[in-house]
N, CA, C and O atoms as a GROMACS GRO file, in nm:
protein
  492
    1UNK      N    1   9.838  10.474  11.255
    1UNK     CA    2   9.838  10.358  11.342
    1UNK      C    3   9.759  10.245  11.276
    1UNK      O    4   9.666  10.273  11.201
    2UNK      N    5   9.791  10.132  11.300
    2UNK     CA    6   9.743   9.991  11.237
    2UNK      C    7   9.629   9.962  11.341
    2UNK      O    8   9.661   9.988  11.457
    3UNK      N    9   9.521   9.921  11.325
    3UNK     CA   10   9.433   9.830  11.379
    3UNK      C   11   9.543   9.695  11.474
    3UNK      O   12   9.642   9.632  11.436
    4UNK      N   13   9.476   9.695  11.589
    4UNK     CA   14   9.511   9.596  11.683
    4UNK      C   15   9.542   9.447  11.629
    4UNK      O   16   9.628   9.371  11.674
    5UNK      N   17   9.401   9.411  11.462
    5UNK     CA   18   9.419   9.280  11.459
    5UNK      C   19   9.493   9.272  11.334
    5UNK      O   20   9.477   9.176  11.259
    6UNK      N   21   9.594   9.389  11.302
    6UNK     CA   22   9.700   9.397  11.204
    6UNK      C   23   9.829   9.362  11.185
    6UNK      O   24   9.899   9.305  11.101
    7UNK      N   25   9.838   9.422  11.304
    7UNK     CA   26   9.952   9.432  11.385
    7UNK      C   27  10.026   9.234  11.472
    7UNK      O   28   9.982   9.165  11.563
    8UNK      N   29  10.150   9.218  11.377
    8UNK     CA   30  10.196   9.100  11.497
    8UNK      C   31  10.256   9.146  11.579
    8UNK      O   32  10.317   9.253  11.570
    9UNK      N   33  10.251   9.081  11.667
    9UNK     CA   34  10.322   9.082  11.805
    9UNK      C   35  10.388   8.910  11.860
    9UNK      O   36  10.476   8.914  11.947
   10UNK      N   37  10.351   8.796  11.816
   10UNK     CA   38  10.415   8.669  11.856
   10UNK      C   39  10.603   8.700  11.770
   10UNK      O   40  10.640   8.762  11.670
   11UNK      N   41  10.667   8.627  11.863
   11UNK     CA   42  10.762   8.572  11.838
   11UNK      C   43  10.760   8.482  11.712
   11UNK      O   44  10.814   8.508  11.605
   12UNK      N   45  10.692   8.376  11.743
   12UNK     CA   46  10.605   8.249  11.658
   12UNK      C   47  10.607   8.326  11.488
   12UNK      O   48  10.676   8.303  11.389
   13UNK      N   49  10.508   8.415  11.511
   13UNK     CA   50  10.464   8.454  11.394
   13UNK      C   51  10.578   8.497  11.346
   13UNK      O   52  10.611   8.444  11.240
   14UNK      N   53  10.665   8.594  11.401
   14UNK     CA   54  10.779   8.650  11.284
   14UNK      C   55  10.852   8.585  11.236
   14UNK      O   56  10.900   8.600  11.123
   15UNK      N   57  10.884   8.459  11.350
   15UNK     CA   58  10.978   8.342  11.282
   15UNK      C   59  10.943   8.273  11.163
   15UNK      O   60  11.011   8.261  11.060
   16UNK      N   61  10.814   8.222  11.190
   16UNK     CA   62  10.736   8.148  11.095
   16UNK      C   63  10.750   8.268  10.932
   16UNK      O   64  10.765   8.259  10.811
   17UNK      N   65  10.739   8.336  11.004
   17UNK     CA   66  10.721   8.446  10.832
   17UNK      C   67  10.850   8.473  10.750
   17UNK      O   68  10.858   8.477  10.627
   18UNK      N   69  10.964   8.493  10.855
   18UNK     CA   70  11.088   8.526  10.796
   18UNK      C   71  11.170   8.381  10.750
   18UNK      O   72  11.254   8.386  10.661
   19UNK      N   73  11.146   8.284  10.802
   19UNK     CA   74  11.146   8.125  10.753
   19UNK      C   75  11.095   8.117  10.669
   19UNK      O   76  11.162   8.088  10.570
   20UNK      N   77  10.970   8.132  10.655
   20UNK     CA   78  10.921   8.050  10.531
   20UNK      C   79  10.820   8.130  10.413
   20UNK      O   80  10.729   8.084  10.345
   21UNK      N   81  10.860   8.225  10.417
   21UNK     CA   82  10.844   8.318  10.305
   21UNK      C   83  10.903   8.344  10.242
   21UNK      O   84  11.002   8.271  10.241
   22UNK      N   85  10.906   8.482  10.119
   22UNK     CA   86  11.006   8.545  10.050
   22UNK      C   87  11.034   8.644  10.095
   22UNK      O   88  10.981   8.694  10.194
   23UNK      N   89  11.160   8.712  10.003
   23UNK     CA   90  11.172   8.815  10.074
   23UNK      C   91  11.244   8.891   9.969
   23UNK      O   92  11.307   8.837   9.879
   24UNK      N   93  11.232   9.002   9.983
   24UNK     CA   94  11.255   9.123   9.849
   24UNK      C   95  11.372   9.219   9.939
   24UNK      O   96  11.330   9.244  10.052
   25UNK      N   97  11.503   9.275   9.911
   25UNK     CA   98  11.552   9.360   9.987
   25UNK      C   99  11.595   9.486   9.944
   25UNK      O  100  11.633   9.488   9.827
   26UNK      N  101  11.601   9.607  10.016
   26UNK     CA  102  11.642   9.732   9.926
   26UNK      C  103  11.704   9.784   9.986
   26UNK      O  104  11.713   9.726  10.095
   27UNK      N  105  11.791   9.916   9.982
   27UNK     CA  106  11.939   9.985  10.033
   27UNK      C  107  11.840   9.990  10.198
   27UNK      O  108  11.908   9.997  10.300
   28UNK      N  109  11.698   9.987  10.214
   28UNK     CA  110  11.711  10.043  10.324
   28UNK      C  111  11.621   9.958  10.417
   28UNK      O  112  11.624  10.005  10.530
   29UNK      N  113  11.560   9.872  10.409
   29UNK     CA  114  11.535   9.805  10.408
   29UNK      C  115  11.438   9.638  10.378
   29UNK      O  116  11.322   9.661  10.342
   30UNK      N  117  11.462   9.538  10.386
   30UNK     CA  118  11.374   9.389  10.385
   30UNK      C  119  11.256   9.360  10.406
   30UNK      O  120  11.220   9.363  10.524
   31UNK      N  121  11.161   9.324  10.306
   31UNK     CA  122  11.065   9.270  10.346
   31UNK      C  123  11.053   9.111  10.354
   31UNK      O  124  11.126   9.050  10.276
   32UNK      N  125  10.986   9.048  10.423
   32UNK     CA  126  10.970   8.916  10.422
   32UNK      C  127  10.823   8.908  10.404
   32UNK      O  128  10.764   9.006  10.448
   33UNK      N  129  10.724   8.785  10.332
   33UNK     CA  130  10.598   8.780  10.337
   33UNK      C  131  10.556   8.657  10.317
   33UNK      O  132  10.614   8.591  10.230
   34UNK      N  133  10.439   8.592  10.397
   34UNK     CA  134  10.392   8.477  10.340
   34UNK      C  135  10.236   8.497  10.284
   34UNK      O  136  10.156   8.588  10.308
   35UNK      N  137  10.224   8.396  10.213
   35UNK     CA  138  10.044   8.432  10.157
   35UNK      C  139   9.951   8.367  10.328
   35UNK      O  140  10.001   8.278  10.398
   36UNK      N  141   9.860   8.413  10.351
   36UNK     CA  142   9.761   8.364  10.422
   36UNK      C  143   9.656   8.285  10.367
   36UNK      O  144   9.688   8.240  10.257
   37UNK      N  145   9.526   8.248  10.411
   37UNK     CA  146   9.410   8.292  10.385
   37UNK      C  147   9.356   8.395  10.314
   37UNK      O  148   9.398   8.499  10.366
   38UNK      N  149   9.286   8.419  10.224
   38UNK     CA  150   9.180   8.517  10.220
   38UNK      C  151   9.116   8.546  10.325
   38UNK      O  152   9.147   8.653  10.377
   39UNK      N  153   8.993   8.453  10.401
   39UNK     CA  154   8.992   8.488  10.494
   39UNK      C  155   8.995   8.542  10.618
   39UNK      O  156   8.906   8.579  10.695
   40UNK      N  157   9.206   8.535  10.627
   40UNK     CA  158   9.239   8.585  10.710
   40UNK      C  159   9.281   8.731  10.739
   40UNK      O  160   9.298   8.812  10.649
   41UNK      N  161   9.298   8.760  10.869
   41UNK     CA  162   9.370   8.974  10.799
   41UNK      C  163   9.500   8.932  10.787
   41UNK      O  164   9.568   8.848  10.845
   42UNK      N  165   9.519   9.012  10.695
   42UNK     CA  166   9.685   9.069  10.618
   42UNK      C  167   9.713   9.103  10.791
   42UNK      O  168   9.630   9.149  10.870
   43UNK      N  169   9.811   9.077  10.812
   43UNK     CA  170   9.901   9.141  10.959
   43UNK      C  171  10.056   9.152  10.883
   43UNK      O  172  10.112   9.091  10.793
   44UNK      N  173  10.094   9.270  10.976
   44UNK     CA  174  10.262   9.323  10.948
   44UNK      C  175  10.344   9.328  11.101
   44UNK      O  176  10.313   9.351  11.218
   45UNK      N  177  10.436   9.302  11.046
   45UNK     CA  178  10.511   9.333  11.167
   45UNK      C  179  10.613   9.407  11.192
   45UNK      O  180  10.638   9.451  11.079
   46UNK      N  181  10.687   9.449  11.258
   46UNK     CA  182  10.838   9.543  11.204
   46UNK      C  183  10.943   9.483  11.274
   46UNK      O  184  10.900   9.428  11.376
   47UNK      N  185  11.086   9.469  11.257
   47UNK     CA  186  11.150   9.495  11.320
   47UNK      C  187  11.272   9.616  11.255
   47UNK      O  188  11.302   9.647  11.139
   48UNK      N  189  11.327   9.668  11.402
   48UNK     CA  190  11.358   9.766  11.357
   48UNK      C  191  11.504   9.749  11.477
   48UNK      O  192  11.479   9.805  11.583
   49UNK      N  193  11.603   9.703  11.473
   49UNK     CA  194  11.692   9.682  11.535
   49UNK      C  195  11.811   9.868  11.626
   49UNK      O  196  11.792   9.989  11.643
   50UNK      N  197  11.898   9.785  11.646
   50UNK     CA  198  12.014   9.907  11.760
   50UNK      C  199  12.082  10.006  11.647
   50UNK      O  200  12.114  10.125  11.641
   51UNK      N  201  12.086   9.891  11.561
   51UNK     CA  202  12.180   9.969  11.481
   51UNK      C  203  12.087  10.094  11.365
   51UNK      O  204  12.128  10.184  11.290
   52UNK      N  205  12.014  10.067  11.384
   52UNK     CA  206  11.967  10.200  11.332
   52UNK      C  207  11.971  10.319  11.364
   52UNK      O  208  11.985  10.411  11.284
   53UNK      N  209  11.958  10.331  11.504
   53UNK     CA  210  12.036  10.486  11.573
   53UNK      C  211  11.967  10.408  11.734
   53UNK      O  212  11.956  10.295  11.782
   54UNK      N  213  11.932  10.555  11.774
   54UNK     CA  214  11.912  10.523  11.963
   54UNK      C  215  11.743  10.497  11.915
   54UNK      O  216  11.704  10.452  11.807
   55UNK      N  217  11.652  10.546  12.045
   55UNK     CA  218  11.514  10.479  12.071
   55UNK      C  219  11.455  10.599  11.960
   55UNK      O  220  11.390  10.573  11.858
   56UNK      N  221  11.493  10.731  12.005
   56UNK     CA  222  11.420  10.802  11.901
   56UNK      C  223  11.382  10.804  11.682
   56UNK      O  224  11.291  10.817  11.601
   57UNK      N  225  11.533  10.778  11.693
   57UNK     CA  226  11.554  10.743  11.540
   57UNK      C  227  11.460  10.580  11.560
   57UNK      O  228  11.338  10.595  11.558
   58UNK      N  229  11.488  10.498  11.570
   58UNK     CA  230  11.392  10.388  11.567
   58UNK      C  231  11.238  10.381  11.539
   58UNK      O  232  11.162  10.334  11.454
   59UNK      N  233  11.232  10.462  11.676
   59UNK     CA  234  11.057  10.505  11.699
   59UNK      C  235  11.005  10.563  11.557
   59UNK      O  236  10.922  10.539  11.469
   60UNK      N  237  11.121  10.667  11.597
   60UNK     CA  238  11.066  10.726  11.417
   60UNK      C  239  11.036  10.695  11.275
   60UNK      O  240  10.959  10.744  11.192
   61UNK      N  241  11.157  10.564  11.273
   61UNK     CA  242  11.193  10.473  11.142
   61UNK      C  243  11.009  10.401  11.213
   61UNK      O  244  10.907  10.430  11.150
   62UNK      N  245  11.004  10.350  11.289
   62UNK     CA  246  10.884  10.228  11.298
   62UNK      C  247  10.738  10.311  11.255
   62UNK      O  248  10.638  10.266  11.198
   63UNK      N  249  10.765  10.444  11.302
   63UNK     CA  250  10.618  10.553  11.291
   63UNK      C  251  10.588  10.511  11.139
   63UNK      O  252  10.494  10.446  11.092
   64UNK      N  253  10.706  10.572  11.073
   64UNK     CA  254  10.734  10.604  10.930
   64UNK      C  255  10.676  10.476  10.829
   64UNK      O  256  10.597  10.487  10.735
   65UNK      N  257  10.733  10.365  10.874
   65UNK     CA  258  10.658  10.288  10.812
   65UNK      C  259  10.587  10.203  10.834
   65UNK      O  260  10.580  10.106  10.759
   66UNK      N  261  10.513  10.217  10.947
   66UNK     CA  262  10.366  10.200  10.966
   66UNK      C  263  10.253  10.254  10.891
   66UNK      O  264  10.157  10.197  10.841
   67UNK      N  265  10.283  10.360  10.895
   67UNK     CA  266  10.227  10.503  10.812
   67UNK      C  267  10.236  10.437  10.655
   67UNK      O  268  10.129  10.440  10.594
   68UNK      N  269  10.371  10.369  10.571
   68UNK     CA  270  10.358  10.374  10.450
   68UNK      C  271  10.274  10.202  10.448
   68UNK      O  272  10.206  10.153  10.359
   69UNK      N  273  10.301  10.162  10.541
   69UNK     CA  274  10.277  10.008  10.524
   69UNK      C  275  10.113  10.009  10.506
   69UNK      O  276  10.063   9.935  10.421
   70UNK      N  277  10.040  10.087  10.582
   70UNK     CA  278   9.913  10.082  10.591
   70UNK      C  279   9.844  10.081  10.445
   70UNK      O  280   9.788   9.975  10.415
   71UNK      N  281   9.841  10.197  10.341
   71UNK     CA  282   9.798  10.140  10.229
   71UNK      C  283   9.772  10.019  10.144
   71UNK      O  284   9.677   9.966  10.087
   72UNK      N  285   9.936   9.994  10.164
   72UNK     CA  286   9.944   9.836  10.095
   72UNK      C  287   9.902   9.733  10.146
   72UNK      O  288   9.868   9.635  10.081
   73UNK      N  289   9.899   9.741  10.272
   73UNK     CA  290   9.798   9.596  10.347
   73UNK      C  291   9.680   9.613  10.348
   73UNK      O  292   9.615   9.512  10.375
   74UNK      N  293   9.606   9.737  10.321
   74UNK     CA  294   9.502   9.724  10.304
   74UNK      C  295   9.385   9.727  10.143
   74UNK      O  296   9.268   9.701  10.113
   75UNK      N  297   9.497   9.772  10.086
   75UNK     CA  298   9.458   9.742   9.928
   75UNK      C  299   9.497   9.660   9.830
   75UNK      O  300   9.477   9.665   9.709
   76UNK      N  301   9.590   9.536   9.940
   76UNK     CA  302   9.606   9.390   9.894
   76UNK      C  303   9.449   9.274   9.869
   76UNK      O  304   9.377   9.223   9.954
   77UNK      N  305   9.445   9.269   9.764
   77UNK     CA  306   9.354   9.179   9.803
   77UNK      C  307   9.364   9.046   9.880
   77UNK      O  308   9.268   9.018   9.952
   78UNK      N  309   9.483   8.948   9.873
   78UNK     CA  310   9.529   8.854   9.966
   78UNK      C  311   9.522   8.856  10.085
   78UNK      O  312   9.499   8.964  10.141
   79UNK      N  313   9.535   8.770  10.138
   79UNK     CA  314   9.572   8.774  10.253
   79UNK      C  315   9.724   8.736  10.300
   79UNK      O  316   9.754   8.618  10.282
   80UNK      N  317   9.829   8.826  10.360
   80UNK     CA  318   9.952   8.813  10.379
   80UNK      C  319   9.999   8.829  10.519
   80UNK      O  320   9.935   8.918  10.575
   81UNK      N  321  10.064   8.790  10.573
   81UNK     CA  322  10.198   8.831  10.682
   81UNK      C  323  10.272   8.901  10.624
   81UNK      O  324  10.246   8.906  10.504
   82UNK      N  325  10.342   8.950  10.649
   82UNK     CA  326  10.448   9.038  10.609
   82UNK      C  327  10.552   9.092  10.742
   82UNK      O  328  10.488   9.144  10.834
   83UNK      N  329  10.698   9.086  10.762
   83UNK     CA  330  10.762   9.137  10.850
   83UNK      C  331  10.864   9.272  10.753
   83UNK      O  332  10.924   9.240  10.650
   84UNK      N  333  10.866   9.352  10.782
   84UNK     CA  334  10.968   9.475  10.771
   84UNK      C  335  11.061   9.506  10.815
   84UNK      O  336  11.048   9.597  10.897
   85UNK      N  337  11.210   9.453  10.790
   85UNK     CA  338  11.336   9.501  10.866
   85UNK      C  339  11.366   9.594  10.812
   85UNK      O  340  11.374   9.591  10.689
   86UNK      N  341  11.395   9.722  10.891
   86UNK     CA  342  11.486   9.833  10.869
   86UNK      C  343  11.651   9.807  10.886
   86UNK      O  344  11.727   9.775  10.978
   87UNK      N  345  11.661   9.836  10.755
   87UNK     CA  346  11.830   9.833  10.780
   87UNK      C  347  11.864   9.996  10.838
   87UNK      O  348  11.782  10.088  10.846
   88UNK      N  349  12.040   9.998  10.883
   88UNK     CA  350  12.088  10.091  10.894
   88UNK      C  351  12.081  10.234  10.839
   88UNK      O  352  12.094  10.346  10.889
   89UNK      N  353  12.044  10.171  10.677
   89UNK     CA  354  12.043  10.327  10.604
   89UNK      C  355  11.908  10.400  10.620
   89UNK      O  356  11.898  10.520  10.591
   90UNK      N  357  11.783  10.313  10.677
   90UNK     CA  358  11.648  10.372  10.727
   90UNK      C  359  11.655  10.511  10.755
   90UNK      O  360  11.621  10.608  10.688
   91UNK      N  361  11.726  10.498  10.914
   91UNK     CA  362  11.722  10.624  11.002
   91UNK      C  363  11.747  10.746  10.877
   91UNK      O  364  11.676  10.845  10.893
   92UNK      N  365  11.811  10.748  10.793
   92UNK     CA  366  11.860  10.906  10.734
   92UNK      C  367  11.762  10.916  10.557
   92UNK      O  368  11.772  10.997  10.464
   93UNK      N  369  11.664  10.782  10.577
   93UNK     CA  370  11.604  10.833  10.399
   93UNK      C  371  11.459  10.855  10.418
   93UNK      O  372  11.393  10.776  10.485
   94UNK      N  373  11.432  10.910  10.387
   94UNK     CA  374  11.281  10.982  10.387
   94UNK      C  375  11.192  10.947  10.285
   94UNK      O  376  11.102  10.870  10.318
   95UNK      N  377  11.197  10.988  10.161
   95UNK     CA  378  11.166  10.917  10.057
   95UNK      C  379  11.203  10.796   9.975
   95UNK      O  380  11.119  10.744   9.901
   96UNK      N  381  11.318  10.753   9.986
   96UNK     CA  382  11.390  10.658   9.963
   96UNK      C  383  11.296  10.515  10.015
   96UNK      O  384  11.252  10.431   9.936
   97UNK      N  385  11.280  10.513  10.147
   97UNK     CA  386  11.202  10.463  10.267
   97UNK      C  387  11.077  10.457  10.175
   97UNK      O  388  11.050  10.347  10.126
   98UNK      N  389  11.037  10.513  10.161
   98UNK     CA  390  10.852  10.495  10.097
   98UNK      C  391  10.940  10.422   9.951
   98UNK      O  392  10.948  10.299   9.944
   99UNK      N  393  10.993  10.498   9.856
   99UNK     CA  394  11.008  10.418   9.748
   99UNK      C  395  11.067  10.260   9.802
   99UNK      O  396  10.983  10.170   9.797
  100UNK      N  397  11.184  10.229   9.845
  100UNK     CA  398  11.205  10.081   9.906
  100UNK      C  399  11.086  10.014   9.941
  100UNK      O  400  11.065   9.903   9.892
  101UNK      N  401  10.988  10.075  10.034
  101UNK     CA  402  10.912  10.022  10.083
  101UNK      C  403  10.802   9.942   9.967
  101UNK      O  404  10.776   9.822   9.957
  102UNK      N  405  10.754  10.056   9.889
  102UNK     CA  406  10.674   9.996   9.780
  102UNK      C  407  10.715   9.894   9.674
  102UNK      O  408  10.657   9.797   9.624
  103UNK      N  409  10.849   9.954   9.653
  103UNK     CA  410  10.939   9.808   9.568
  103UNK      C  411  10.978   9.707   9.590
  103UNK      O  412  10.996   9.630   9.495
  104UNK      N  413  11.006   9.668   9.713
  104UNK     CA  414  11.035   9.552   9.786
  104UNK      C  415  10.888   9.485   9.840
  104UNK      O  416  10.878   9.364   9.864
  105UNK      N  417  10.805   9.558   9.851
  105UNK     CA  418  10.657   9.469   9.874
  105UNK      C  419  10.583   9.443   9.785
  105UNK      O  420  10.501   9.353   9.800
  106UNK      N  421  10.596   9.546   9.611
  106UNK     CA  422  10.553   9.455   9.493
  106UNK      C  423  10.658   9.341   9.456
  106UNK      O  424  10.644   9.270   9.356
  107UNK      N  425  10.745   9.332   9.529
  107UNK     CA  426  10.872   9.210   9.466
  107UNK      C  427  10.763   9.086   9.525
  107UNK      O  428  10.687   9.014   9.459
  108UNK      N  429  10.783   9.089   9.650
  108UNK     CA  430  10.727   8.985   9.733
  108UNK      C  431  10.612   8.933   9.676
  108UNK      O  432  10.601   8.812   9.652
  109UNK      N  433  10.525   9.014   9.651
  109UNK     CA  434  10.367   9.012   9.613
  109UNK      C  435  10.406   8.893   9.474
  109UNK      O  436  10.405   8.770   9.477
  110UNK      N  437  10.435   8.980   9.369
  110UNK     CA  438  10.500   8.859   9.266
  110UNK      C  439  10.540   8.750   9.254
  110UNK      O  440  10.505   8.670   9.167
  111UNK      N  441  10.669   8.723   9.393
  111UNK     CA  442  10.731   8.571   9.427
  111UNK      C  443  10.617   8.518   9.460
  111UNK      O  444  10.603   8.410   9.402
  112UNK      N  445  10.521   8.547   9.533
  112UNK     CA  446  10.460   8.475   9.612
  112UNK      C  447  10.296   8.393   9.480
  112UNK      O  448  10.238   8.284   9.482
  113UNK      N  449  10.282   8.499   9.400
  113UNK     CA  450  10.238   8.467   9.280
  113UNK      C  451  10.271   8.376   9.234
  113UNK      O  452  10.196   8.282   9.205
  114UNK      N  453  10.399   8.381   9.216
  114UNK     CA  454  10.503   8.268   9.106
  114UNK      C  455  10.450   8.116   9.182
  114UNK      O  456  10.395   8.015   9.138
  115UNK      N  457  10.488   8.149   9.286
  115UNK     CA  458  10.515   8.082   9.404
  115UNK      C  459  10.357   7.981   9.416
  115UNK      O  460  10.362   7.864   9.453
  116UNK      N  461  10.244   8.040   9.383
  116UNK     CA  462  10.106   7.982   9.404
  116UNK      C  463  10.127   7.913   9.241
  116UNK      O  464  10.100   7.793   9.244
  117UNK      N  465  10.164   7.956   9.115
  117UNK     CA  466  10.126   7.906   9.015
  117UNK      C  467  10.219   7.843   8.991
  117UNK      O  468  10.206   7.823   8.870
  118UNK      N  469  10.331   7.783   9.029
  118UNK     CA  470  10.422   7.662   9.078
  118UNK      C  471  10.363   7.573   9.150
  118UNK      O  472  10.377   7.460   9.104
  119UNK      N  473  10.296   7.579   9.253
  119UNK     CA  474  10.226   7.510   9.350
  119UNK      C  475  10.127   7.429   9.287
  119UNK      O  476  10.139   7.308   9.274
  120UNK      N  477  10.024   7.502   9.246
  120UNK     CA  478   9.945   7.483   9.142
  120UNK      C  479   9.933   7.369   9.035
  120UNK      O  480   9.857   7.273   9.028
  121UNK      N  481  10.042   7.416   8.950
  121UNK     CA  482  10.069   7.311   8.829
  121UNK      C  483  10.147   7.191   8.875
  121UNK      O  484  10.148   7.089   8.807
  122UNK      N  485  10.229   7.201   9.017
  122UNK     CA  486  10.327   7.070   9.056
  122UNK      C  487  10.218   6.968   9.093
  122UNK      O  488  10.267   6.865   9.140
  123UNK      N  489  10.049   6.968   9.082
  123UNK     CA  490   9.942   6.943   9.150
  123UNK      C  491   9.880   6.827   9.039
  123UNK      O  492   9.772   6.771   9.061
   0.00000   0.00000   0.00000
């Protein structure tokens, strides 16, 4: 389980993140991320839509990567948002799911790099 002040919950926020961030995607599913603050806490969010199966497969897909998400938000040094869509192929990969997960959130981590030392030099 994530800490309370980890965790999004606004509308606001996911929009804002899946707008105007990057986003890395894999057979199973999308990450989206923006840089924060240092300052601020790294927060994640999930969505995890119908089409992934009924409430149980869902629940399960959301357990699952909560569970993998936690490392990486907390041994980021940045500060990030981050939203997590599960695609369809979620519900049935187990490991797949952790590997996607980690590859699609060092993608992001990188753009968003690029992304500061673009910023940077356009200065």
């Amino acid at each position: 389980m994530l800490p309370s002040g980890h965790r999004m919950r606004s509308s606001q926020d996911f929009r804002a993140t899946i707008r105007g961030g990057v986003r890395a995607g894999r057979a199973t599913l999308v990450v989206h991320m923006v840089q924060t603050a240092e300052t601020e806490r790294s927060r994640v969010g999930f969505v995890v839509s119908k089409a992934v199966g009924n409430a149980v497969h869902r629940n399960r897909v959301k357990r699952r990567l909560r569970h993998l998400t936690r490392p990486l938000l907390f041994a980021d040094p940045w500060g990030c948002t981050a939203v997590v869509r599960a695609l369809p192929a979620a519900a049935d990969a187990d490991a797949e799911l952790a590997a996607d997960l980690v590859g699609a959130w060092q993608s992001c981590r990188r753009k968003l790099a690029r992304r500061a030392v673009t910023a940077g030099s356009a200065r």
